[in-house]
RODO-2510 file (C-alpha; in nm, 4 decimals, decimal comma):
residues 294
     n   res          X          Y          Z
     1     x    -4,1188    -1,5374     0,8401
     2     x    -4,0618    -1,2664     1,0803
     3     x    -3,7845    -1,3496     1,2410
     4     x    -3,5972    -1,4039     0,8729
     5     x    -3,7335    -1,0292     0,8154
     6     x    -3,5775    -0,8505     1,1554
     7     x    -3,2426    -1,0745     1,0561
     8     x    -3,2902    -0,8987     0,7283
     9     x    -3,3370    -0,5564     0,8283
    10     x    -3,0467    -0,5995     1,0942
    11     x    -2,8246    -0,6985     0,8483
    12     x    -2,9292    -0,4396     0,5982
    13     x    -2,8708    -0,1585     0,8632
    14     x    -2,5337    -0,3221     0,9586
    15     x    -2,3926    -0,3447     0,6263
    16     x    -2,5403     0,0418     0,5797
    17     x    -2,3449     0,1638     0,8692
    18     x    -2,0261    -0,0435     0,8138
    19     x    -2,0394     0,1507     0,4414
    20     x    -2,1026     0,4643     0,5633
    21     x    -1,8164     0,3966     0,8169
    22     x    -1,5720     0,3197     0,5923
    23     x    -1,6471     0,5500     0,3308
    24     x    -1,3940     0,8101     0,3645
    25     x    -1,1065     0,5673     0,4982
    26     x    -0,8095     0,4788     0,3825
    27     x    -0,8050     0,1024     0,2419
    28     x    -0,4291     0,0761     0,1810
    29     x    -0,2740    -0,2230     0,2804
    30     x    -0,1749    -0,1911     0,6997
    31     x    -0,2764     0,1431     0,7259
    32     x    -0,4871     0,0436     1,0334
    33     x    -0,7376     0,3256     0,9868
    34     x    -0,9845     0,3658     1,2974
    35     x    -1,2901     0,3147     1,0425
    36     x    -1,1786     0,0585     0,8735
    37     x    -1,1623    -0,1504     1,1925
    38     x    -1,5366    -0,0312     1,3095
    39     x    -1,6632    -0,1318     0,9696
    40     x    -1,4833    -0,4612     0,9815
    41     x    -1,6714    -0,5005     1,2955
    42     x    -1,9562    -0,4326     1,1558
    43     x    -1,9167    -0,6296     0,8298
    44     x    -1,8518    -0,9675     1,0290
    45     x    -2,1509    -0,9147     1,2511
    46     x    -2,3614    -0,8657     0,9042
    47     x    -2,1795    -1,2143     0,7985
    48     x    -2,2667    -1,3890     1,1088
    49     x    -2,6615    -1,2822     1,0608
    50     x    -2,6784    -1,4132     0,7298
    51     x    -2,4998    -1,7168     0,8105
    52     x    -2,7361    -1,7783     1,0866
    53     x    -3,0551    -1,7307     0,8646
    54     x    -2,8695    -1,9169     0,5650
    55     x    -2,8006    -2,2342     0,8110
    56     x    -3,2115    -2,2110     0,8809
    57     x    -3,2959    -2,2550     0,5728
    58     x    -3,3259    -2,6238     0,3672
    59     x    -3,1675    -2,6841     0,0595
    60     x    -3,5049    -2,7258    -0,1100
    61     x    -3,6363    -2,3826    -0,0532
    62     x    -3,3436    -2,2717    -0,2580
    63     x    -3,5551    -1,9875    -0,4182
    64     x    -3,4699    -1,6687    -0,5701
    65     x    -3,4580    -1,4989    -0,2486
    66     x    -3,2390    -1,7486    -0,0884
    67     x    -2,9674    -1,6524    -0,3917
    68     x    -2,9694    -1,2891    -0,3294
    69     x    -2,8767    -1,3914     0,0419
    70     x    -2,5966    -1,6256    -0,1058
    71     x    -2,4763    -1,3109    -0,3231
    72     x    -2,4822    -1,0723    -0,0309
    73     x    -2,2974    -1,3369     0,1525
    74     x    -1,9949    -1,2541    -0,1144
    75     x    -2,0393    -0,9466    -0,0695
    76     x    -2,0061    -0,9688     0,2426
    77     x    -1,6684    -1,2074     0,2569
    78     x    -1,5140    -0,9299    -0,0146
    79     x    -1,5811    -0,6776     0,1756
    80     x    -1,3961    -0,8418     0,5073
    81     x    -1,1175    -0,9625     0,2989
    82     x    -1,0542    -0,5815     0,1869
    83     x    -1,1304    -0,4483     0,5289
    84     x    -0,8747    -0,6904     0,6781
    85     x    -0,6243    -0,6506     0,4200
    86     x    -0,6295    -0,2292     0,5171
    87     x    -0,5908    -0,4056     0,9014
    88     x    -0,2768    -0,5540     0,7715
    89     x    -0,4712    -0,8669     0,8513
    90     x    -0,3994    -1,1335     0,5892
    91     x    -0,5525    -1,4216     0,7772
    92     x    -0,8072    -1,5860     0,6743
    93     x    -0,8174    -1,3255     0,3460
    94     x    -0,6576    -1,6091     0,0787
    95     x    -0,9558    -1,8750     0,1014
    96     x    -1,1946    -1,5790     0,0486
    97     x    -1,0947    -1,4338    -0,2531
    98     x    -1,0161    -1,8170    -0,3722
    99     x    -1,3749    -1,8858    -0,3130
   100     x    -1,5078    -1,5682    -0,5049
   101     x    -1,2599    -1,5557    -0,7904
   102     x    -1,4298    -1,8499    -0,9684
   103     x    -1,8328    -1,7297    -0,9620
   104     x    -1,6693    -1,3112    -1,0009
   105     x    -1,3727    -1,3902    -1,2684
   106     x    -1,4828    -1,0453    -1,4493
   107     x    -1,4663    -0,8619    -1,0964
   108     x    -1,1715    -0,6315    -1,1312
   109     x    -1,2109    -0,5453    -0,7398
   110     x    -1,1790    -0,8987    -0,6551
   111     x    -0,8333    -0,9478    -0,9068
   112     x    -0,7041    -0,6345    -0,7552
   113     x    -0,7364    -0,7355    -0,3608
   114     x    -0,5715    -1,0741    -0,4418
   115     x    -0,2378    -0,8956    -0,6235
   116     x    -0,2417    -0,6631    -0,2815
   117     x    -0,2556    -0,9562    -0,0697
   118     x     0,0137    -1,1677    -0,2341
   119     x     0,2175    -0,8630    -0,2269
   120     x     0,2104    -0,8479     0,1459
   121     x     0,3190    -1,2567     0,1803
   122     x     0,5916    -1,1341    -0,0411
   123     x     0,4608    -1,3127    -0,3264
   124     x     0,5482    -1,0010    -0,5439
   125     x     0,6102    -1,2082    -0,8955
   126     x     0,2682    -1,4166    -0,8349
   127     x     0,1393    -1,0642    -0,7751
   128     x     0,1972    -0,9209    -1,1406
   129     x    -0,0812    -1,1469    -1,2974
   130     x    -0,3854    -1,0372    -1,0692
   131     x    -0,2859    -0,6776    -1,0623
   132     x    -0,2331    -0,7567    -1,4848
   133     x    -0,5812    -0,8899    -1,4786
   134     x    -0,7595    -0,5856    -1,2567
   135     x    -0,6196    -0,3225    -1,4800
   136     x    -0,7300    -0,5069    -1,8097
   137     x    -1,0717    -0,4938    -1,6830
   138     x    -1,1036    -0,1740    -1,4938
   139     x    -0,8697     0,0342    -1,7599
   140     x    -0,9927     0,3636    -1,5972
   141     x    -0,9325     0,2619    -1,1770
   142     x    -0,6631     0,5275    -1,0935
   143     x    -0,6118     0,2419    -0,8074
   144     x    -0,5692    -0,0643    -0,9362
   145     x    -0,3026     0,0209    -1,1675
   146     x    -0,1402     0,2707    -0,8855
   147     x    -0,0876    -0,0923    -0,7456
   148     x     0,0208    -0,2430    -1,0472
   149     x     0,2656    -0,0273    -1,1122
   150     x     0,4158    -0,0426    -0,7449
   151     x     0,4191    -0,4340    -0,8209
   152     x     0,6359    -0,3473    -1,1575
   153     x     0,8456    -0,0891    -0,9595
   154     x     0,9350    -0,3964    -0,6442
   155     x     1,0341    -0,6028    -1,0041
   156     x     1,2604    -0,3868    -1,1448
   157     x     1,0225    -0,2853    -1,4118
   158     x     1,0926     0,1111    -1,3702
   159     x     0,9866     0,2391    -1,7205
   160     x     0,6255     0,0239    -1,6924
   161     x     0,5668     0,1189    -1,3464
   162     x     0,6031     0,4758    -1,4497
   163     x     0,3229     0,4463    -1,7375
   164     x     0,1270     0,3016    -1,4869
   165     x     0,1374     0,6038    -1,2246
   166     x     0,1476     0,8130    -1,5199
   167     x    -0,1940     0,6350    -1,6196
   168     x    -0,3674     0,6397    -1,2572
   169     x    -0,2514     1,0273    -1,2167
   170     x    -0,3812     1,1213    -1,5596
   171     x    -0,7241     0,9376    -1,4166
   172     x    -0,7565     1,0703    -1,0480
   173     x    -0,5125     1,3395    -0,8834
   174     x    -0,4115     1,1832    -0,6056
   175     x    -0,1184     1,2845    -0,3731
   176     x    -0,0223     0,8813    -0,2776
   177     x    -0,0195     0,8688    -0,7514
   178     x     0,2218     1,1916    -0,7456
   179     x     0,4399     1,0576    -0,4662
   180     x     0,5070     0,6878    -0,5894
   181     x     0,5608     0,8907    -0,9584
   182     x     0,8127     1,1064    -0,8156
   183     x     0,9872     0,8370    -0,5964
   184     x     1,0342     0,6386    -0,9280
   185     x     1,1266     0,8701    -1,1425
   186     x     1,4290     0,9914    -0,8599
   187     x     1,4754     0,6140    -0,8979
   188     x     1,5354     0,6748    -1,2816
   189     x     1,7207     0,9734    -1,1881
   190     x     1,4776     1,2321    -1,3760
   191     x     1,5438     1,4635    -1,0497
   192     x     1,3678     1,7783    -1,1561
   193     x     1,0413     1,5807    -1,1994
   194     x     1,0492     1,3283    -0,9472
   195     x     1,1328     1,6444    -0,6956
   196     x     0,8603     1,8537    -0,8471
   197     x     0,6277     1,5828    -0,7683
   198     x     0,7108     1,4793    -0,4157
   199     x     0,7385     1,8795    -0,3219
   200     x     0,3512     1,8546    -0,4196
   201     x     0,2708     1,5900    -0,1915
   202     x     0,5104     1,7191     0,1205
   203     x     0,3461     2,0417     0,0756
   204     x    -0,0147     1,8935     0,2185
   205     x     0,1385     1,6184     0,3723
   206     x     0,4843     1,7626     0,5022
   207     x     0,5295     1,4969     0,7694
   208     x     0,4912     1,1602     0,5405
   209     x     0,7792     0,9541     0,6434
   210     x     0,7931     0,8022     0,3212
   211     x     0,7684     1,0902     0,0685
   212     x     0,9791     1,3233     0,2764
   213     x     1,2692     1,0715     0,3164
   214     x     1,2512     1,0000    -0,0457
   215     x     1,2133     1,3948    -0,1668
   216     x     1,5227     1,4077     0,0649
   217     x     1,7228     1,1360    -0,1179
   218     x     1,6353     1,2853    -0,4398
   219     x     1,7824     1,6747    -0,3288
   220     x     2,0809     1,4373    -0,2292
   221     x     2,1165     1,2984    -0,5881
   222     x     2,0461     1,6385    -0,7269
   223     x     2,3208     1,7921    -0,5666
   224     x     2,0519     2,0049    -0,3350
   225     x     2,2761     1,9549    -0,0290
   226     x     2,1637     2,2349     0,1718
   227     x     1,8213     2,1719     0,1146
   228     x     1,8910     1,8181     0,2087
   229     x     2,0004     1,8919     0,5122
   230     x     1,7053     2,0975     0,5915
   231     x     1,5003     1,7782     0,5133
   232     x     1,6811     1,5247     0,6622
   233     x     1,7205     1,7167     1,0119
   234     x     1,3097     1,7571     1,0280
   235     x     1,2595     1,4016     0,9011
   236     x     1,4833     1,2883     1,1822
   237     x     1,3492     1,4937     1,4392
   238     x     1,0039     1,3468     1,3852
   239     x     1,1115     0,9762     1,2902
   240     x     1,4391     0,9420     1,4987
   241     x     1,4154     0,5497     1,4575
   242     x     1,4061     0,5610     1,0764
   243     x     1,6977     0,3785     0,8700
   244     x     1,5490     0,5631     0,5964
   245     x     1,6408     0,8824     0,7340
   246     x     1,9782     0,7699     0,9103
   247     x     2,0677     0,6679     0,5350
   248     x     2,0161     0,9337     0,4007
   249     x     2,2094     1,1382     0,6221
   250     x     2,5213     0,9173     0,6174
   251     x     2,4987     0,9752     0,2613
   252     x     2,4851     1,3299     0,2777
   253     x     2,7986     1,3404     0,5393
   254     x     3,0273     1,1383     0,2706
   255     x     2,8726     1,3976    -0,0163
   256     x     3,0695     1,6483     0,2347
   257     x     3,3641     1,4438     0,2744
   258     x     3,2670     1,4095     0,6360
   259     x     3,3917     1,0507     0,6582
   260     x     3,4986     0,9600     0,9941
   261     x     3,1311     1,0728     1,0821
   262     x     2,9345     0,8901     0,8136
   263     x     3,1589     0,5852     0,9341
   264     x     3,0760     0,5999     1,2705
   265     x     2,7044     0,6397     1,2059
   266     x     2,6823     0,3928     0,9476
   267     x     2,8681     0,0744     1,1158
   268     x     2,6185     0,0721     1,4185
   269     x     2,3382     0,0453     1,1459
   270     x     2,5052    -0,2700     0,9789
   271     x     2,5114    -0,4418     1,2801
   272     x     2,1503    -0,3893     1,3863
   273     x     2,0383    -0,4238     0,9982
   274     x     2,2578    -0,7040     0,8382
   275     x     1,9837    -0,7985     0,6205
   276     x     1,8515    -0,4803     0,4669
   277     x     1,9928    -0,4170     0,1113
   278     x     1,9978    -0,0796     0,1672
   279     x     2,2656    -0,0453     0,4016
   280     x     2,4719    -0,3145     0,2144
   281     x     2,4031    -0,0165    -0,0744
   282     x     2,5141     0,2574     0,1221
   283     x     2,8521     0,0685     0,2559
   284     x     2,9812    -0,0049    -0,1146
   285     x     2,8675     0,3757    -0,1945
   286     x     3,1030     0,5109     0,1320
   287     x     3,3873     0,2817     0,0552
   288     x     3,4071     0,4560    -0,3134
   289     x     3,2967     0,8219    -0,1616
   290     x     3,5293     0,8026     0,1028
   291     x     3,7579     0,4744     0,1114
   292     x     3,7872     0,1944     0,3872
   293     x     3,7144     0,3250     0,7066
   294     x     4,0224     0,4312     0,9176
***
């Protein structure tokens, strides 16, 4: 009827815009992109249409138009779920991709959104089999196994996680690919190539907290002191709250045998951060760089 038409057509022009919206925004988990939160808005309108005009209908005029409206009702859900998820937003996003997983078990999008939200519950081992599953069938997504191999890397899996950047770089260049690649491969402590990658990225992105802090650590394990410095003095400038950055320097000051200052900078951080592994890291490194504190 006409009414079920205009629903239609609004629907059709909401979902249109909420694509076009999102199109060039970034769907990483939390990144809390301005687009990604109009075409949430926009997605969840289009879902409250359709539920309207589904609710209208009886079960016995189930026909085949009635089933495209049930499909673009998935869509729909999906689509929310991986909006929210790039919110930060994880409510709500579990009983979603539970409910499409059975009728889309071959949908590699679908695998790959449930690895990334059981990663940010912390579910990281429960994570490896989804991410496992959205690689095996989307073998040439530069994405999902970018986030399969961050899964292997927050395991301890170093060697696999670097195949897998290797694999999603070799696929798509992409400067987030060359900058978890060079972070692990500091990690394995292949310095020349994990700093030749992460200089790539800071040169187009030279303010990334992440990257620069890490290209930073790895001039530290290289020796690069100097250069370091250089570094770590911009990165706190910019990000004076970091611990990555305050770390990092404390490390640097016992690499110059400047104890009594990397002490005094570092015991104020293990009183506000008890729990965080890193500083509990950097304390055993200081007590064998420089001894107990005087």
């Amino acid at each position: 009827n006409l009414a079920d038409c205009q629903s239609s057509e609004q629907i059709a022009e909401l979902i249109l815009c909420a694509r076009k919206t999102s199109q060039e925004a970034d769907m990483s988990f939390g990144a809390a992109d301005k687009s990604t939160a109009e075409a949430l808005h926009l997605f969840t309108r289009a879902e409250e249409l359709l539920t309207a005009v589904l609710a209208s209908k009886s079960e016995g005029r189930a026909n085949d138009l009635e089933k495209q409206k049930r499909v673009m009702r998935d869509y729909l859900s999906f689509e929310i779920a991986r909006h929210c998820l790039a919110q930060g937003s994880v409510e709500g996003v579990g009983k979603r991709l539970d409910d499409l997983i059975p009728h889309y078990p071959q949908d590699p999008e679908i695998w790959g959104a449930q690895g990334v939200l059981l990663v940010a519950q912390g579910r990281i081992s429960e994570a490896l089999s989804p991410l496992a599953r959205a690689v095996q069938l989307a073998p040439d997504s530069a994405e999902r196994r970018r986030a399969y191999g961050t899964v292997l890397l927050l395991q301890g899996n170093l060697e696999s996680a670097i195949a897998q950047y290797r694999a999603a770089l070799a696929r798509q260049a992409d400067l987030r690919t060359q900058g978890d690649l060079g972070s692990a491969l500091i990690i394995a402590g292949r310095f020349e190539e994990g700093l030749a990658y992460l200089r790539a990225v800071i040169i187009q992105e030279p303010e990334h907290p992440v990257y620069l802090s890490n290209y930073a650590y790895g001039l530290l394990q290289a020796g690069e002191l100097d250069q370091a410095e250089k570094v770590l003095r911009k990165g706190l400038v910019r990000y004076p709250d970091s611990v990555h950055f305050q770390l990092n320097y404390v490390l640097l000051l016992a690499q110059r045998s400047e104890c009594a200052q990397a002490w005094s900078l570092l015991q104020p951080l293990r009183a506000t951060h008890r729990q965080d592994p890193r500083v509990d890291g950097l304390y055993s490194d200081l007590l064998e760089l420089c001894g107990k504190p005087s």
